[in-house]
N, CA, C, O and CB atoms as a CASP TS submission, in Angstrom:
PFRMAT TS
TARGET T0000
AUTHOR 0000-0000-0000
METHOD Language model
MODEL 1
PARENT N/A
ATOM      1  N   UNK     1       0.827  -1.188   0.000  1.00  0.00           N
ATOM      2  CA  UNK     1       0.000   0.000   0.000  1.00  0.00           C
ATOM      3  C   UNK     1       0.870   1.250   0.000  1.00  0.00           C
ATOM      4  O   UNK     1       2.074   1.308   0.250  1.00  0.00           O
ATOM      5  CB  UNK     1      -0.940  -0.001   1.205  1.00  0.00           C
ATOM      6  N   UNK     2       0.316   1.914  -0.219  1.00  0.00           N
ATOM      7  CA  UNK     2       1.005   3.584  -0.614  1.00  0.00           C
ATOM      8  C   UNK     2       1.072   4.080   0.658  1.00  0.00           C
ATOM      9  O   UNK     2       0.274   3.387   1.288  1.00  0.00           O
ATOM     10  CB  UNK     2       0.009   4.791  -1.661  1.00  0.00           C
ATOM     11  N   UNK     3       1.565   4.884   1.406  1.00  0.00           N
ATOM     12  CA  UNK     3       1.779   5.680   2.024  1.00  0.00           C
ATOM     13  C   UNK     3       1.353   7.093   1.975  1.00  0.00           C
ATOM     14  O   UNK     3       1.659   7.383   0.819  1.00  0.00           O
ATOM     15  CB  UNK     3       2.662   5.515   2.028  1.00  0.00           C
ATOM     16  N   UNK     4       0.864   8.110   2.476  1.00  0.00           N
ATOM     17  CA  UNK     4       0.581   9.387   3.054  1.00  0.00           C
ATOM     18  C   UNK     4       1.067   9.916   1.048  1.00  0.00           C
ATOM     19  O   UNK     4       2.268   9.950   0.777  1.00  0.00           O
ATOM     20  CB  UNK     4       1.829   9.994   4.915  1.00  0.00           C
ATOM     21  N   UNK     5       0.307  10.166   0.222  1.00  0.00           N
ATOM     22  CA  UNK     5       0.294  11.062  -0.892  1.00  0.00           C
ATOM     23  C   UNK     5      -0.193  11.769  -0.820  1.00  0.00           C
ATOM     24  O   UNK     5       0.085  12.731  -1.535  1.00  0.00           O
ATOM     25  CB  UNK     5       0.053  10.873  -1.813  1.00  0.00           C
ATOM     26  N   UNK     6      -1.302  11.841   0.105  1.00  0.00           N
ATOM     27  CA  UNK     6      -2.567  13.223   0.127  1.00  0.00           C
ATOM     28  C   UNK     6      -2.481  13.712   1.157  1.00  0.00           C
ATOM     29  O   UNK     6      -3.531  14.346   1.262  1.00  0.00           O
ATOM     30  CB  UNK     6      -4.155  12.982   0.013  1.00  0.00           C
ATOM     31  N   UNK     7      -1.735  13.901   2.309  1.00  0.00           N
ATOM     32  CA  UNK     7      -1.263  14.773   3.415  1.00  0.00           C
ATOM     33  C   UNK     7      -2.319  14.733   4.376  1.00  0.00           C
ATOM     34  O   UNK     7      -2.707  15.713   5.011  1.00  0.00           O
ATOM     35  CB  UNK     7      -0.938  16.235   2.998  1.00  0.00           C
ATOM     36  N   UNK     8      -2.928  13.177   4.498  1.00  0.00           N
ATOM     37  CA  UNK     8      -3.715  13.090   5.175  1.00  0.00           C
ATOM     38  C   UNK     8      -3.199  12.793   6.573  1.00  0.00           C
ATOM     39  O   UNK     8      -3.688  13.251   7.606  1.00  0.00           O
ATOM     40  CB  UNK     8      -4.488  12.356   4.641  1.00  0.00           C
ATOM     41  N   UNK     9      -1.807  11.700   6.462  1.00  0.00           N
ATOM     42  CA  UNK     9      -1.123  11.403   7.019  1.00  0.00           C
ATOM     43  C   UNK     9      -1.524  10.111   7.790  1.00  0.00           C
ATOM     44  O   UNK     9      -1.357   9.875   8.986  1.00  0.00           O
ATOM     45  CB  UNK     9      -0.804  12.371   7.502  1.00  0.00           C
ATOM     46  N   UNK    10      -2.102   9.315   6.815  1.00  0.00           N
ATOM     47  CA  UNK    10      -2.672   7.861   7.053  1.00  0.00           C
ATOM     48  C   UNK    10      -2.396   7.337   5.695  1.00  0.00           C
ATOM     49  O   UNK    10      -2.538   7.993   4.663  1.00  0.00           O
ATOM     50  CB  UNK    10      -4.368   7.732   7.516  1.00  0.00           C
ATOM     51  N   UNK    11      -1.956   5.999   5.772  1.00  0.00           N
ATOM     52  CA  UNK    11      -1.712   5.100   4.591  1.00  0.00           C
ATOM     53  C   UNK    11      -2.852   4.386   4.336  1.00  0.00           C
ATOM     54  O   UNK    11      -3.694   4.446   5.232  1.00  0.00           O
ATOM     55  CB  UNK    11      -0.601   4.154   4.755  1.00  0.00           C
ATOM     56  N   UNK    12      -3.196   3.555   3.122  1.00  0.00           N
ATOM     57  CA  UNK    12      -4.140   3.316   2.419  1.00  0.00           C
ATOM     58  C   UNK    12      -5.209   2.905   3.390  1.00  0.00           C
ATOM     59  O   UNK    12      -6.296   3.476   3.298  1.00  0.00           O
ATOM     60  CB  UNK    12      -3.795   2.430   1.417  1.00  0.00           C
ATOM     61  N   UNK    13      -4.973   1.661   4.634  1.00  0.00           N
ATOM     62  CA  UNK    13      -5.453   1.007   4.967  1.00  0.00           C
ATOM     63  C   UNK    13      -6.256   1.759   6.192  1.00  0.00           C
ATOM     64  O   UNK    13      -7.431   1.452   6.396  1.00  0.00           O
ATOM     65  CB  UNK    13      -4.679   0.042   5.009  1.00  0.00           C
ATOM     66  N   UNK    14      -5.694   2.607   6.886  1.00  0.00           N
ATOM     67  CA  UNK    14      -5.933   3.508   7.719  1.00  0.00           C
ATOM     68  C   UNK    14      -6.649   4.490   7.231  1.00  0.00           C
ATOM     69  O   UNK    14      -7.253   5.085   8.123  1.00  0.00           O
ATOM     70  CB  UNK    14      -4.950   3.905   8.218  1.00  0.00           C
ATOM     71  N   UNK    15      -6.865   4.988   5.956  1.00  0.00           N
ATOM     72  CA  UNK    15      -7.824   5.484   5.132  1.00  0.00           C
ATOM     73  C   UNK    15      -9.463   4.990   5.249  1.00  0.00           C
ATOM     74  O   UNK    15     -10.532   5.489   5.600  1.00  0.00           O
ATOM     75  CB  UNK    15      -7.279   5.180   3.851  1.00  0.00           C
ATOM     76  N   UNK    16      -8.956   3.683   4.727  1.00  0.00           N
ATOM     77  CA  UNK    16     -10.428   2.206   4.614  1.00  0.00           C
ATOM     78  C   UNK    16     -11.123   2.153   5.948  1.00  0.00           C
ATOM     79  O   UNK    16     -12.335   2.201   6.160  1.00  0.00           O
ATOM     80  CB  UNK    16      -9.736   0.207   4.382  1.00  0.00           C
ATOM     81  N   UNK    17      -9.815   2.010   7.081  1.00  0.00           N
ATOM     82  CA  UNK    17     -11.184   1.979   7.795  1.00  0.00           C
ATOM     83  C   UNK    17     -12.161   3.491   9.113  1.00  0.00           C
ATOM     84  O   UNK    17     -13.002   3.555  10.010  1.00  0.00           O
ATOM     85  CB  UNK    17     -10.780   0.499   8.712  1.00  0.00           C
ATOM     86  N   UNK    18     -11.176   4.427   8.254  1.00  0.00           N
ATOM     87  CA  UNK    18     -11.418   5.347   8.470  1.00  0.00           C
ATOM     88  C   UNK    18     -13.141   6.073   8.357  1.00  0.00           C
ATOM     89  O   UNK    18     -13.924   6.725   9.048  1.00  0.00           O
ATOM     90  CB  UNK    18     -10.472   5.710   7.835  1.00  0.00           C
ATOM     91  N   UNK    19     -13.035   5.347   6.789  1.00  0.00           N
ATOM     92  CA  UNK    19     -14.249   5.924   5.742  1.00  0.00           C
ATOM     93  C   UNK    19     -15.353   4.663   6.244  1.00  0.00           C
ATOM     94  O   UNK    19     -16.535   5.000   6.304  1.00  0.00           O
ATOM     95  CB  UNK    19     -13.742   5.906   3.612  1.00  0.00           C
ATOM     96  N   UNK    20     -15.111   3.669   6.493  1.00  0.00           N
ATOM     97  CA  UNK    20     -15.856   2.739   7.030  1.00  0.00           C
ATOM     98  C   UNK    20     -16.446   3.102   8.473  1.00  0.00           C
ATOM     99  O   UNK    20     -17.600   2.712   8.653  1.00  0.00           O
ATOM    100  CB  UNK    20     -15.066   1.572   7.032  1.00  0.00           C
ATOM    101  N   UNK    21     -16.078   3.518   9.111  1.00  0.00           N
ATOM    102  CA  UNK    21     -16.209   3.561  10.354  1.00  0.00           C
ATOM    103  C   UNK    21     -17.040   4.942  10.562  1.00  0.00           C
ATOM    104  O   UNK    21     -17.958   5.005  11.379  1.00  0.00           O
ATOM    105  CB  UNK    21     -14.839   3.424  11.033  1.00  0.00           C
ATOM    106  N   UNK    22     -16.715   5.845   9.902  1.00  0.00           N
ATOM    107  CA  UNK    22     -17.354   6.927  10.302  1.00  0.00           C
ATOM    108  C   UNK    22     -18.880   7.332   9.817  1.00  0.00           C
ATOM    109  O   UNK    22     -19.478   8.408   9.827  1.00  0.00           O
ATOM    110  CB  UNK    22     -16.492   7.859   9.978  1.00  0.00           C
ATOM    111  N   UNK    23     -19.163   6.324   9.493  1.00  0.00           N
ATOM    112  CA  UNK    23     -21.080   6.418   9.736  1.00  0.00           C
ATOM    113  C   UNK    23     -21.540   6.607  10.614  1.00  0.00           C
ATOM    114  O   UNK    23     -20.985   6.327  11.677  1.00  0.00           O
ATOM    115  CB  UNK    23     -21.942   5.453   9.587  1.00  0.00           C
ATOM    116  N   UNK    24     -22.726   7.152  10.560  1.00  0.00           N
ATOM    117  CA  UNK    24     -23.502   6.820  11.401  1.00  0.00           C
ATOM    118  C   UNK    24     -24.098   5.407  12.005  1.00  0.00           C
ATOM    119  O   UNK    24     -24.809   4.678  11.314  1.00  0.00           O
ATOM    120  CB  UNK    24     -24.196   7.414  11.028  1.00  0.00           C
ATOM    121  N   UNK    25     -23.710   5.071  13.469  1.00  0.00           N
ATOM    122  CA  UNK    25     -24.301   3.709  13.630  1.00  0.00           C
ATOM    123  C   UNK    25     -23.095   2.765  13.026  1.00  0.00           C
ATOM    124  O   UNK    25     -23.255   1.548  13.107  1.00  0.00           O
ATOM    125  CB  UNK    25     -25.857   3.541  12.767  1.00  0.00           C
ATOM    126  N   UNK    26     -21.670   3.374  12.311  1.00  0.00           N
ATOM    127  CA  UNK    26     -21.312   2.219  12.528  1.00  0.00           C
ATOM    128  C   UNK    26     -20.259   1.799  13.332  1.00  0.00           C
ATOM    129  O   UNK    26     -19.774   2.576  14.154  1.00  0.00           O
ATOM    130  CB  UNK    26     -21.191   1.825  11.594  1.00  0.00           C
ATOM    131  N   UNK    27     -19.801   0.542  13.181  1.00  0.00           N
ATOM    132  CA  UNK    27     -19.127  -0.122  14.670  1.00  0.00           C
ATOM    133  C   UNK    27     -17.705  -0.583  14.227  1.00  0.00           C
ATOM    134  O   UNK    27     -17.760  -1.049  13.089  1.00  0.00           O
ATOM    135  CB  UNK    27     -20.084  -1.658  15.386  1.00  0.00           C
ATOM    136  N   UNK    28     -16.286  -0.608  14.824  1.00  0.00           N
ATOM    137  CA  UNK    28     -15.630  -1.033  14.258  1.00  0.00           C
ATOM    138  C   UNK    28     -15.690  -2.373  13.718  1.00  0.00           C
ATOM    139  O   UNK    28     -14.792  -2.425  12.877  1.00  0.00           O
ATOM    140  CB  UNK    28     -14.917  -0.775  14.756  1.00  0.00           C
ATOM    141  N   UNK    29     -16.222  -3.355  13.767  1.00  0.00           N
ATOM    142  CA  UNK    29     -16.055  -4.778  13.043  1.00  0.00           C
ATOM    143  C   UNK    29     -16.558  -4.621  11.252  1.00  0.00           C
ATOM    144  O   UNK    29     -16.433  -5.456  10.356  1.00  0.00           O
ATOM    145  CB  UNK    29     -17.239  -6.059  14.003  1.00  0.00           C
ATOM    146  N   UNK    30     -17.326  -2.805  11.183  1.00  0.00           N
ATOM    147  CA  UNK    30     -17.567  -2.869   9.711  1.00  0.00           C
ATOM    148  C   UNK    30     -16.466  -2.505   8.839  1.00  0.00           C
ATOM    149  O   UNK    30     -16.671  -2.287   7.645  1.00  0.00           O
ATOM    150  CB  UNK    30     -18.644  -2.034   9.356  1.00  0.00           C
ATOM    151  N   UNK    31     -15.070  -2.409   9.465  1.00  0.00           N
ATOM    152  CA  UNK    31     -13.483  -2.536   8.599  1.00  0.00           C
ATOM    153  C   UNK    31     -13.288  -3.198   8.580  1.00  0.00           C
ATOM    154  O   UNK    31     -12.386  -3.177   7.743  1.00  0.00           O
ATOM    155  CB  UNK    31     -12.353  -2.169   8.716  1.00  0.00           C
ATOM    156  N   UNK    32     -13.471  -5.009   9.186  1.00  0.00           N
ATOM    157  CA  UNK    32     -12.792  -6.008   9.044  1.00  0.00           C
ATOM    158  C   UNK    32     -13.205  -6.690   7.706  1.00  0.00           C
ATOM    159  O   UNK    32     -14.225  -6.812   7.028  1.00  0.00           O
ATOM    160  CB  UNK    32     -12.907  -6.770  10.196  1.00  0.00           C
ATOM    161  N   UNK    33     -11.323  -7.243   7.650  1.00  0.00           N
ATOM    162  CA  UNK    33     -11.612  -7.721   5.799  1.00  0.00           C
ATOM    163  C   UNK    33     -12.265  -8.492   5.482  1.00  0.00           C
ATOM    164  O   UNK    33     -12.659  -9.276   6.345  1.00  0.00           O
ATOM    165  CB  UNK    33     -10.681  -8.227   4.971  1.00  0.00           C
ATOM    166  N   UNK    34     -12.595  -8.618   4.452  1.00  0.00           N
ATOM    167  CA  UNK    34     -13.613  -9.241   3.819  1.00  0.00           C
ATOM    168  C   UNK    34     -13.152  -9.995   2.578  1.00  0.00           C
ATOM    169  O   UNK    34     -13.886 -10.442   1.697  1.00  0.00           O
ATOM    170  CB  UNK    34     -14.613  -8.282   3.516  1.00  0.00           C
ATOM    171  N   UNK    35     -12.277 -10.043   2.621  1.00  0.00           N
ATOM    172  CA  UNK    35     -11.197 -10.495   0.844  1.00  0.00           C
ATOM    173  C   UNK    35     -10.124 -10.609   1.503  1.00  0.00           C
ATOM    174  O   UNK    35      -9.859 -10.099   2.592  1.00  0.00           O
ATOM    175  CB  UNK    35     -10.871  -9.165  -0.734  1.00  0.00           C
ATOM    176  N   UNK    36      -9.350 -11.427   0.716  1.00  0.00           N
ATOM    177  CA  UNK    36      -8.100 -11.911   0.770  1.00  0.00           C
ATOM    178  C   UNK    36      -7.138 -11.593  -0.819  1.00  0.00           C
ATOM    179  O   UNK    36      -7.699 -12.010  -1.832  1.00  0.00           O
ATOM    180  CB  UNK    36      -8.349 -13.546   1.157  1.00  0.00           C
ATOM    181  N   UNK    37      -6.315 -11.174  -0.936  1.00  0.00           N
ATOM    182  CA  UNK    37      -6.086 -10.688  -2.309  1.00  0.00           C
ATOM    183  C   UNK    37      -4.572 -11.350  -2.120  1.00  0.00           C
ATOM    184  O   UNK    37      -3.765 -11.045  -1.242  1.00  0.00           O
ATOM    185  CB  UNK    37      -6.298  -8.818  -2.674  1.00  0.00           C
ATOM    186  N   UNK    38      -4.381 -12.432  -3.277  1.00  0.00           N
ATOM    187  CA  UNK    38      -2.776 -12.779  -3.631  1.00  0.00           C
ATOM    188  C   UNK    38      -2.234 -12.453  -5.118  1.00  0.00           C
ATOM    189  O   UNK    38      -2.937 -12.420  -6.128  1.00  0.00           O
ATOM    190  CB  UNK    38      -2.525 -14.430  -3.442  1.00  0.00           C
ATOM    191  N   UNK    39      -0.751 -12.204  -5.045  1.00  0.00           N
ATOM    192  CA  UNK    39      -0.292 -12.389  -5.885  1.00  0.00           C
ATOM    193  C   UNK    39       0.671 -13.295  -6.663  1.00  0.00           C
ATOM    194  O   UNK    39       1.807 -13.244  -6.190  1.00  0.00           O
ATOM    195  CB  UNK    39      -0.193 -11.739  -5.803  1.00  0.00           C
ATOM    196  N   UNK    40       0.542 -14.122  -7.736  1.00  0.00           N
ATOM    197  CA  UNK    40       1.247 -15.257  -7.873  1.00  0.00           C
ATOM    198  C   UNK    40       1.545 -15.510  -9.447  1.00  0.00           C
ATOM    199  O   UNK    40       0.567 -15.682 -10.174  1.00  0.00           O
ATOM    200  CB  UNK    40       0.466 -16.388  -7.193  1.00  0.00           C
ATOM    201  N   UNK    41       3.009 -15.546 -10.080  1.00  0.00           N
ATOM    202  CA  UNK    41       3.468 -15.355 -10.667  1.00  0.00           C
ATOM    203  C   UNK    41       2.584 -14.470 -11.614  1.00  0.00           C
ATOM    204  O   UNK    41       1.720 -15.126 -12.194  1.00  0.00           O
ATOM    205  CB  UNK    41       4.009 -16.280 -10.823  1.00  0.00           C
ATOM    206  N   UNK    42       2.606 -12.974 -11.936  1.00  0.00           N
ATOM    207  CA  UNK    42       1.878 -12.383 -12.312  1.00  0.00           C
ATOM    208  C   UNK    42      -0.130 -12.330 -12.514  1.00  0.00           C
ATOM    209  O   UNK    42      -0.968 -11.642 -13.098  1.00  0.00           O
ATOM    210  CB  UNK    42       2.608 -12.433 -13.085  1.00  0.00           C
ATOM    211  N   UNK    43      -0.091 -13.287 -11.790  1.00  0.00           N
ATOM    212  CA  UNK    43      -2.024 -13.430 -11.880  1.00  0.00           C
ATOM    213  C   UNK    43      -2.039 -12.993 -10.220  1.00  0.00           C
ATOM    214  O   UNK    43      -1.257 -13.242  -9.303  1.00  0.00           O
ATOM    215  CB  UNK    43      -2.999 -15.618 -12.334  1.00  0.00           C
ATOM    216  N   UNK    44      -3.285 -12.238 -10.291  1.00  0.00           N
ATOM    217  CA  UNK    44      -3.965 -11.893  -8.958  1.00  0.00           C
ATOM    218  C   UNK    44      -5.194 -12.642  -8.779  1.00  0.00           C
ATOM    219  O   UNK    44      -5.971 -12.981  -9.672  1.00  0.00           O
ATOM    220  CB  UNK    44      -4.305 -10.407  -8.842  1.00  0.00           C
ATOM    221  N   UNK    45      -5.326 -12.944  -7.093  1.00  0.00           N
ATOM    222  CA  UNK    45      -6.847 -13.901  -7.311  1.00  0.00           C
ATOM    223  C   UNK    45      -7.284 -13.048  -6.513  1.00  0.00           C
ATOM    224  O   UNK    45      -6.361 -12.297  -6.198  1.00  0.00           O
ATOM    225  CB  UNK    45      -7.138 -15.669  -6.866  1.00  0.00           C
ATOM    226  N   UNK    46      -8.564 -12.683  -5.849  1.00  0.00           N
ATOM    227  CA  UNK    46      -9.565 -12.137  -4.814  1.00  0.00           C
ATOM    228  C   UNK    46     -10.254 -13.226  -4.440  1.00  0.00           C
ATOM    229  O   UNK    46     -10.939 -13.938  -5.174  1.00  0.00           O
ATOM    230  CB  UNK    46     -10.537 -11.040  -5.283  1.00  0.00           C
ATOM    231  N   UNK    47     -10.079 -13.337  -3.377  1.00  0.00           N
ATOM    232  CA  UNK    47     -10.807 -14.729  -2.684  1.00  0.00           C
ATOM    233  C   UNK    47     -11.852 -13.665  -1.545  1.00  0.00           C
ATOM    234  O   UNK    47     -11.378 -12.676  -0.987  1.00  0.00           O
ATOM    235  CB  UNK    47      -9.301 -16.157  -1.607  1.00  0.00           C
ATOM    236  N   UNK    48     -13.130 -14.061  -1.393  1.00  0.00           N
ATOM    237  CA  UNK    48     -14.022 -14.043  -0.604  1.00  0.00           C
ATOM    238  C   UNK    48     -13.799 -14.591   1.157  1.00  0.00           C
ATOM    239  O   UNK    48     -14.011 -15.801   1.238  1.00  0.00           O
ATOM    240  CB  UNK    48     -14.920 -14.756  -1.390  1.00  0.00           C
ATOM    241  N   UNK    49     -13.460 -14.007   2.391  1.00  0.00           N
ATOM    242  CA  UNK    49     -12.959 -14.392   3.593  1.00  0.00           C
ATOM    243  C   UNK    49     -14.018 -15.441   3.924  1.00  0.00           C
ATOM    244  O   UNK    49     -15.228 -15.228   3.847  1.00  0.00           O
ATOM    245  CB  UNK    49     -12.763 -13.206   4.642  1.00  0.00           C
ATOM    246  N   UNK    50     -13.510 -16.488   4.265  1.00  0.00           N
ATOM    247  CA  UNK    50     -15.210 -17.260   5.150  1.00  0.00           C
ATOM    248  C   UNK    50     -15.649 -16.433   6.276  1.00  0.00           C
ATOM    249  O   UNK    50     -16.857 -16.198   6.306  1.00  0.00           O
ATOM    250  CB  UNK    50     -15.006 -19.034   6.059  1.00  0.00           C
ATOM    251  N   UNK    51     -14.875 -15.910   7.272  1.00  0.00           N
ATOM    252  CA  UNK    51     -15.429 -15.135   7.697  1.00  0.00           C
ATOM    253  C   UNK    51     -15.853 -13.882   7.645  1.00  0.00           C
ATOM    254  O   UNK    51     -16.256 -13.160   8.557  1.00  0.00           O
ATOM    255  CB  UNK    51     -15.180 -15.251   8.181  1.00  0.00           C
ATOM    256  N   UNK    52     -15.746 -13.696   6.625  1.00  0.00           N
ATOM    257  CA  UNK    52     -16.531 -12.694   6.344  1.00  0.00           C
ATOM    258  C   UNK    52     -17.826 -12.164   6.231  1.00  0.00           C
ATOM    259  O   UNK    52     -18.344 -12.524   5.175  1.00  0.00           O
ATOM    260  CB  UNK    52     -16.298 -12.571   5.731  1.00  0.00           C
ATOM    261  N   UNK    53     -18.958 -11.034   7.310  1.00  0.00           N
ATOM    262  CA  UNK    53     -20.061 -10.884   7.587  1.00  0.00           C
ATOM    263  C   UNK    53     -21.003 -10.532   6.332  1.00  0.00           C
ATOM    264  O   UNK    53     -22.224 -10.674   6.259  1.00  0.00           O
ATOM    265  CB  UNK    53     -20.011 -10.031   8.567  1.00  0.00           C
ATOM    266  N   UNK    54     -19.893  -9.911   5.123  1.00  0.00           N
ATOM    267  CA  UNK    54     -21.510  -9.486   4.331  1.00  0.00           C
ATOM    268  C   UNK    54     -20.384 -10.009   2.779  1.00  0.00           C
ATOM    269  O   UNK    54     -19.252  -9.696   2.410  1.00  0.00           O
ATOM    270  CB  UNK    54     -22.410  -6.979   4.507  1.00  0.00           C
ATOM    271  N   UNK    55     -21.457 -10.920   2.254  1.00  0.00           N
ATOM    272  CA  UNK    55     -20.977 -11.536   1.199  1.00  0.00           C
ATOM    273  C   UNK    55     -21.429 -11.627   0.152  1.00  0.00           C
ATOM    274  O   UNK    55     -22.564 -12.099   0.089  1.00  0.00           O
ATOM    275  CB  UNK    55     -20.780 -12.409   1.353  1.00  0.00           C
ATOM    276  N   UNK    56     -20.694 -11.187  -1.204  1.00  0.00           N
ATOM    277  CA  UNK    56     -21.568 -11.331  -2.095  1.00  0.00           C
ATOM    278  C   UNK    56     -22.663 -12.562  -2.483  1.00  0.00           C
ATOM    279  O   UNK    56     -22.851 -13.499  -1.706  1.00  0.00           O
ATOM    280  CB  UNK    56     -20.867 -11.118  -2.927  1.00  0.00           C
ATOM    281  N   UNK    57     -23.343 -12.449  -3.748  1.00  0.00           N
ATOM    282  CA  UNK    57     -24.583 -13.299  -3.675  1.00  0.00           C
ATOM    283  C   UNK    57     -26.151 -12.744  -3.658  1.00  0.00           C
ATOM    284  O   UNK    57     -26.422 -11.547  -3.754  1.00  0.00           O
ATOM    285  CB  UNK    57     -24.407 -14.027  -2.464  1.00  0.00           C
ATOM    286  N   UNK    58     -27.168 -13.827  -3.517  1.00  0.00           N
ATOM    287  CA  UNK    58     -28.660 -14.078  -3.475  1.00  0.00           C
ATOM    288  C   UNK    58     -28.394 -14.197  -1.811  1.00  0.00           C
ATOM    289  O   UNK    58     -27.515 -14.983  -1.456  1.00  0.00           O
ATOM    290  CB  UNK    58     -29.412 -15.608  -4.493  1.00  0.00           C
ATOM    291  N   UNK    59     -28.990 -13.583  -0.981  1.00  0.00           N
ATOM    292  CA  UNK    59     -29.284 -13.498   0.569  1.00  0.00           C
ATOM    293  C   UNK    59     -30.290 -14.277   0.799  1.00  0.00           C
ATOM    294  O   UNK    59     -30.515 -14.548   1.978  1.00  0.00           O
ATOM    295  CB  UNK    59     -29.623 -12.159   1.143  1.00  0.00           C
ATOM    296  N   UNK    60     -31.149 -14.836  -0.236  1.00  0.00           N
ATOM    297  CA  UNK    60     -32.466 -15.680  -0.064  1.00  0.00           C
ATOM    298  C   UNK    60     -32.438 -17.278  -0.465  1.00  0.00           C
ATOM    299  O   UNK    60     -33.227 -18.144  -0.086  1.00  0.00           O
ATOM    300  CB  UNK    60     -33.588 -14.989  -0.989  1.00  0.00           C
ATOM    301  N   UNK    61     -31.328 -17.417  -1.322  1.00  0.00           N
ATOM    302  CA  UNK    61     -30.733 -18.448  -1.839  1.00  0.00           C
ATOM    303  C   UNK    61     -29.324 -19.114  -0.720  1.00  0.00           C
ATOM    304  O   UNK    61     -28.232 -18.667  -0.366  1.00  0.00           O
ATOM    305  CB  UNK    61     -30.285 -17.860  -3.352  1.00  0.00           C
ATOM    306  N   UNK    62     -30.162 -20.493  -0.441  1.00  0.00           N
ATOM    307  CA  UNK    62     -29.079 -21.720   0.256  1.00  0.00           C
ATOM    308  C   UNK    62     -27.938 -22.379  -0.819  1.00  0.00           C
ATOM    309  O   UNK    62     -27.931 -23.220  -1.718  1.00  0.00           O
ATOM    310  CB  UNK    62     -30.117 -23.203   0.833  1.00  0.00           C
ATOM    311  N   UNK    63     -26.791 -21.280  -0.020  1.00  0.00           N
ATOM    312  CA  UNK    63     -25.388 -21.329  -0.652  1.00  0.00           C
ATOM    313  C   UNK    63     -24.992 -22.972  -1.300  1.00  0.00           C
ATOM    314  O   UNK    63     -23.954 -23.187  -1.926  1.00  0.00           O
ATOM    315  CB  UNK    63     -24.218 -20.851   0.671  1.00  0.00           C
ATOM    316  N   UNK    64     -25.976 -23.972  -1.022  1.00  0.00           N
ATOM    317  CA  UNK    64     -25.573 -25.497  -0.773  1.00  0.00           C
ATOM    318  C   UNK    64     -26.702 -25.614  -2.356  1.00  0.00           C
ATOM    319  O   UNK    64     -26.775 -26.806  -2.654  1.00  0.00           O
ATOM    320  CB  UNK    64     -26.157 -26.507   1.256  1.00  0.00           C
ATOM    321  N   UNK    65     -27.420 -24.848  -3.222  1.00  0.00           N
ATOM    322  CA  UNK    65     -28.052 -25.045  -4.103  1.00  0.00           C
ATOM    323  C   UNK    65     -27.378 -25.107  -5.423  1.00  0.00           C
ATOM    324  O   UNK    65     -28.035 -25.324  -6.441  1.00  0.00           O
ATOM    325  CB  UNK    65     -28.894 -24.291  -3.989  1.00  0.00           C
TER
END
């Protein structure tokens, strides 16, 4: 991640959960990640966290269908 370019004086991640957090009503657990991102011999994957609280998808549809 990048470091302080915009003289905010927070790096990328400290940004994220900056902007996350400062809702209204919300709580810190709404910064925790949610993706896993690798890199491996030039291909990137985005993997979905299992634990992760809000996941893409049908919310009405049994993930096992």
């Amino acid at each position: 991640m990048r470091d302080d370019i915009d003289g905010t004086g927070m790096n990328d991640e400290e940004k994220r959960r900056d902007q996350l957090t400062s809702a209204p009503n919300a709580v810190a657990s709404d910064a925790d990640p949610r993706i896993d991102v690798t890199h491996r011999d030039g291909v990137t994957r985005i993997d979905i966290r299992d634990d992760a609280d809000v996941r893409p998808g049908d919310p009405t549809k049994d993930p096992g269908e």
